[in-house]
C-alpha positions in Angstrom: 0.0 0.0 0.0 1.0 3.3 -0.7 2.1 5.5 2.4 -0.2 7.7 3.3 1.4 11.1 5.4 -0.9 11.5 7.4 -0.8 8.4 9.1 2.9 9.0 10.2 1.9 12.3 11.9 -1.0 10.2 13.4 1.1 7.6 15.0 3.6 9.7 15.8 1.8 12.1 17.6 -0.5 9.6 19.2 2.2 7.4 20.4 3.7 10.6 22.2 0.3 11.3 23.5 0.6 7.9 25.0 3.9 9.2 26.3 2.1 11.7 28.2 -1.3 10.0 29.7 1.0 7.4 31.5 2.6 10.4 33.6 -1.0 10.8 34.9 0.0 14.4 35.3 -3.6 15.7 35.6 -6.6 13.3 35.9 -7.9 15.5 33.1 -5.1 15.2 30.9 -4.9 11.1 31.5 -9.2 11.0 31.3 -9.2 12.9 27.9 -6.3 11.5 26.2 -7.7 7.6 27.3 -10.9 8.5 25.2 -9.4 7.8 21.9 -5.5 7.1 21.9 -5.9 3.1 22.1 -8.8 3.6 19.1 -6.7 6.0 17.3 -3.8 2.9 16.8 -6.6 0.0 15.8 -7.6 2.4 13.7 -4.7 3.1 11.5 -4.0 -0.8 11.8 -7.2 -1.6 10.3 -6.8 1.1 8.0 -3.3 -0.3 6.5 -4.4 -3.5 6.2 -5.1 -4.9 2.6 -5.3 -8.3 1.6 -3.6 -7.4 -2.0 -0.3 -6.8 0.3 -1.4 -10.2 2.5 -2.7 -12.5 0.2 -2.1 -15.8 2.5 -3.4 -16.0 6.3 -0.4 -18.4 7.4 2.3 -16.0 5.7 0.2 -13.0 6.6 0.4 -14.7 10.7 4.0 -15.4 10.1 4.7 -12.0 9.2 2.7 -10.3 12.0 4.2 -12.8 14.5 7.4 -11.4 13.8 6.6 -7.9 14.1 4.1 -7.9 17.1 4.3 -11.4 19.3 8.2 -11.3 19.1 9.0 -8.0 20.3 6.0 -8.8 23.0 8.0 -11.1 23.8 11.9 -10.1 24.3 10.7 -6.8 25.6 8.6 -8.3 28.3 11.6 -10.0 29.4 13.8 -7.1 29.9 11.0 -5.0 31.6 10.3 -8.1 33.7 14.3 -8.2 34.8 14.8 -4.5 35.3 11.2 -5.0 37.3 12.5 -8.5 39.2 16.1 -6.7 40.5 15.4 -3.1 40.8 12.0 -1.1 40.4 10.0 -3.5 42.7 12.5 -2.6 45.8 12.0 1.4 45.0 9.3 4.0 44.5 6.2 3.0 44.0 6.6 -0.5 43.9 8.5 -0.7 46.7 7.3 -3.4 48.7 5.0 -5.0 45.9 3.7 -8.3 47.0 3.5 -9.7 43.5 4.6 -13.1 43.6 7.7 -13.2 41.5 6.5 -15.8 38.8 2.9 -13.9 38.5 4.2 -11.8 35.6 5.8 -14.8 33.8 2.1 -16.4 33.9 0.8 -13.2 32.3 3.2 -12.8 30.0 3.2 -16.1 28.4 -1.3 -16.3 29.2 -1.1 -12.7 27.8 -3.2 -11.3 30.8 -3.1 -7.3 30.9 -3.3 -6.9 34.5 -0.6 -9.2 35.7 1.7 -7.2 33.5 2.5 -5.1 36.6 6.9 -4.7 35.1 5.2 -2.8 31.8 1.6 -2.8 31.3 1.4 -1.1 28.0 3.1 -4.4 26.1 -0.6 -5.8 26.4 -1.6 -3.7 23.4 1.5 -5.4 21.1 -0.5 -8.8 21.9 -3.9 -8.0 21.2 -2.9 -5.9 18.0 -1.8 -9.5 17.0 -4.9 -11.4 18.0 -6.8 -8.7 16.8 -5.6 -9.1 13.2 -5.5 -13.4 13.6 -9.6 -12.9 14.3 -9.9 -10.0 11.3 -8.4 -11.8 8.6 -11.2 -14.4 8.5 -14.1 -12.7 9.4 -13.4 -10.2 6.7 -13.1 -13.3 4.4 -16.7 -14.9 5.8 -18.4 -11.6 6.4 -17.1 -9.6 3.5 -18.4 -6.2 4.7 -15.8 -4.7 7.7 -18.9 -2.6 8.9 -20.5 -5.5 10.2 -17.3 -7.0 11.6 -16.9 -3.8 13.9 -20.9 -3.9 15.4 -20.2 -7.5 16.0 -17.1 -6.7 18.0 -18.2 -3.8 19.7 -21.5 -6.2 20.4 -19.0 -8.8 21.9 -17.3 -6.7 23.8 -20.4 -4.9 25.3 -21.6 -8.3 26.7 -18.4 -9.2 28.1 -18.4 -6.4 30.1 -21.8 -6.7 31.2 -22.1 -10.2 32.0 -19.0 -11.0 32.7 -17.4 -8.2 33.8 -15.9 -9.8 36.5 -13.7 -11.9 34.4 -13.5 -10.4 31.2 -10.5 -8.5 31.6 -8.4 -11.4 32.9 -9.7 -13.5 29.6 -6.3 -15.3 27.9 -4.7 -13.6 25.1 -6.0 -10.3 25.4 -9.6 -11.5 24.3 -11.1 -9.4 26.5 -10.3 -6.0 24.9 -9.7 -7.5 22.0 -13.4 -7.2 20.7 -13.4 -3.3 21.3 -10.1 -3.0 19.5 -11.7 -5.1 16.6 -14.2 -3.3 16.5 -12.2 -0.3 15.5 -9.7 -1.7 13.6 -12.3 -3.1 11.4 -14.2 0.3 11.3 -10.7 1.8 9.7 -10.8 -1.1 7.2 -14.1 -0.2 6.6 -13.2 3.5 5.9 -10.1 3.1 3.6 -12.0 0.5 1.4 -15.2 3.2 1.6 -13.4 6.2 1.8 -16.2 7.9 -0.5 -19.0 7.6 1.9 -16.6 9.1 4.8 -16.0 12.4 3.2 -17.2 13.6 6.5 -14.0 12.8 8.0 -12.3 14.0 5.3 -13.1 17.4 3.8 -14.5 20.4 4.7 -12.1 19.5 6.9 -12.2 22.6 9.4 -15.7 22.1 10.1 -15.2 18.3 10.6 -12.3 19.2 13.1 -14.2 21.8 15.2 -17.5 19.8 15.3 -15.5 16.3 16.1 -13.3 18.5 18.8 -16.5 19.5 20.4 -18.3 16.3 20.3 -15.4 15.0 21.6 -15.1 17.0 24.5 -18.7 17.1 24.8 -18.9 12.9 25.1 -15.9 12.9 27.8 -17.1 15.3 29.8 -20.1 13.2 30.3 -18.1 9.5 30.1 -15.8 8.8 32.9 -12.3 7.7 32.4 -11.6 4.6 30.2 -9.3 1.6 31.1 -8.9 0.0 28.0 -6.6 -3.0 29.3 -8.9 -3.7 32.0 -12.2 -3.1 30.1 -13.5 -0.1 31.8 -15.1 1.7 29.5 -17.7 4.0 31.7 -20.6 3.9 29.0 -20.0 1.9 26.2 -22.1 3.9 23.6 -20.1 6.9 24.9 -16.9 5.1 24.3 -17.5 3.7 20.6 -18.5 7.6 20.1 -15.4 9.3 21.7 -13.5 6.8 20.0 -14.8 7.6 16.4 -15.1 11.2 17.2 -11.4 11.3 18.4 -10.2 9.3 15.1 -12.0 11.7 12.8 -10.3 14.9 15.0 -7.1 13.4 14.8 -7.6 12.6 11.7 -7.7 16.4 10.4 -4.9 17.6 12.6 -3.0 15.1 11.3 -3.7 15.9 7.8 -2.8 19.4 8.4 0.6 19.0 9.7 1.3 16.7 6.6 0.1 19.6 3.9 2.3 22.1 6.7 5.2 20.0 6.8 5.4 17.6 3.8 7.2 14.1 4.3 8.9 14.3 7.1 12.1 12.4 8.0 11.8 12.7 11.9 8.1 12.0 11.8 8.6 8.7 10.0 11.5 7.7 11.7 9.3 7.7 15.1 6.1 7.0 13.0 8.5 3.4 12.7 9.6 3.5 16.1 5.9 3.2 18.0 6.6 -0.1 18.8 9.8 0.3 20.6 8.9 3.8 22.3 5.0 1.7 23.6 6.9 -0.9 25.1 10.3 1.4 26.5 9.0 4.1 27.7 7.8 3.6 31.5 11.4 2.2 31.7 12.5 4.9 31.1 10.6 7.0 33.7 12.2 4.9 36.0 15.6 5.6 34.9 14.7 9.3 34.7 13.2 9.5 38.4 15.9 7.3 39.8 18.7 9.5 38.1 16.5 12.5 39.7 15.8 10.7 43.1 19.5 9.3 43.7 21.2 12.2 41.9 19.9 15.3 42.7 17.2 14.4 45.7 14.2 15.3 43.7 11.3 13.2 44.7 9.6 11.7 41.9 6.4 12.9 42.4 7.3 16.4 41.8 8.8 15.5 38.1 5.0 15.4 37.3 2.9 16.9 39.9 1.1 19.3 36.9 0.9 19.1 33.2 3.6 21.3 32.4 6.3 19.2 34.1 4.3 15.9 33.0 4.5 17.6 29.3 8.4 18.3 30.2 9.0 14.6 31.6 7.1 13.4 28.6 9.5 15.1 26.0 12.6 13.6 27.7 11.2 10.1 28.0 10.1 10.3 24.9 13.3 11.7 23.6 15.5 8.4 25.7 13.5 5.9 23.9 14.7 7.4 20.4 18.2 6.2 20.8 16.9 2.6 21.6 14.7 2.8 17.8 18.7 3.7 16.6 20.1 0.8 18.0 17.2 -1.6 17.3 16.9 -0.5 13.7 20.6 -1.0 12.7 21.6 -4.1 14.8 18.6 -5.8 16.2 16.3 -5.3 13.1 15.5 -9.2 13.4 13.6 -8.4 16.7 11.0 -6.1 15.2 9.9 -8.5 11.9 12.4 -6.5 9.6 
């Protein structure tokens, strides 16, 4: 498929966004940006996927494996080390009573809560799952519309009947279905794109009316935990998750036409992966270096959202070294 600019301003930005909701600077900044952040991604996934470029399901799960289950995988295992030897004895996990071999269990059952060394990794795994349940259904169902209400349908019944249990389902099914549900809905709007001019053009009006209905829908939904499937009102949800896409959307498209092809933007747009799964390491290497080095308790690095915004930037900015090194020697642990 041919790359589409926008898309790399979307991920990059939305990945840094991600950055800055897991400072949990302001409970407004961390309700707001959960809205639509996790849809945003399932979104673009669902929108990049094409069976012309996947035309076999095993090579198409081969390929996929690669790139999502295997860096899952080695990165769980280095968050899980740095978590066994030193950030359970300080900070905020200091004196953690999580058995020692309860995150192995997750990692390997792919259970989002138990992921207590780097919770964020969950999303690598049900991206994956997401795509191994897509691929046929789009193949049976033929029309990606129908795939997303039945996901979104799933999911809405998990979390009222078995709510309880849902979010501790193997394999990350139990978000899964939501994230289906928008991944298919992208499908659904790069194969239809004529009957979503709405979210493309007038554009200006489609960014200030999705803004405010946006904002409009969160003010009234309370704060969404995707991995654990809290999603306040799941109407409300589905909405601020299609409003926020088709916001994002425009801004995005903006700054491509503003800034053109990019060579930064692309180079993190390619780097999502490494930044999702790195970065709460390193705000521990940046609040241990402040703790142990200069005496600065922790909780002041992001106490508002300017110095959560600050803290964000330089985590942000750590993690870009680690694509580097990845992308030159490692390339083999990403699928490339």
């Amino acid at each position: 498929m041919k790359r589409v600019g926008w898309i790399d301003y979307a991920k990059s930005t939305g990945i840094f966004l991600v950055v800055l909701l897991h400072t949990h600077c302001t409970y407004a900044t961390t309700s707001f940006l959960s809205a639509f952040r996790l849809p945003l991604f399932f979104f673009i996934s669902g929108f990049l996927f094409s069976y012309r470029s996947n035309p076999g399901y095993k090579r198409f799960a081969y390929k996929r494996f690669r790139q999502l289950v295997v860096p899952y995988l080695w990165i769980n295992l280095l968050a899980y080390v740095a978590w066994l030897l030193v950030l359970r004895h300080f900070g905020n996990d200091a004196g953690d009573t999580v058995a020692w071999h309860k995150p192995l269990w997750a990692i390997v059952a792919g259970i989002p809560p138990g992921l207590v060394h780097d919770i964020p990794l969950w999303s690598l795994l049900c991206f994956f799952v997401v795509e191994m349940i897509y691929y046929p259904l789009r193949k049976k169902m033929g029309q990606g519309w129908l795939i997303a209400v039945a996901g979104w349908a799933v999911s809405y019944l998990n979390c009222e009947y078995n709510s309880e249990h849902v979010s501790t389902l193997p394999f990350c099914l139990g978000p899964a279905f939501a994230a289906l549900g928008f991944y298919a809905f992208g499908n659904y709007v790069r194969d239809n794109s004529s009957r979503f001019g709405f979210m493309l053009r007038p554009r200006l009006l489609t960014l200030s009316v999705s803004s405010v209905s946006l904002v409009a829908l969160w003010w009234h939904n309370s704060a969404i935990q995707f991995f654990i499937c809290d999603y306040g009102s799941y109407p409300l949800f589905v909405l601020e998750g299609i409003f926020g896409i088709a916001a994002m959307m425009q801004v995005c498209m903006y700054l491509c036409e503003w800034f053109g092809d990019n060579g930064f933007v692309r180079f993190v747009s390619n780097g999502t992966l490494i930044i999702c799964g790195f970065h709460l390491m390193m705000f521990s290497l940046i609040k241990g270096v402040m703790w142990f080095g200069f005496h600065v308790d922790p909780q002041m690095l992001t106490c508002n959202f300017e110095r959560g915004f600050l803290f964000s930037v330089v985590a942000f900015s750590l993690c870009l070294p680690v694509i580097c090194v990845v992308n030159r020697h490692f390339r083999f642990l990403v699928g490339k």
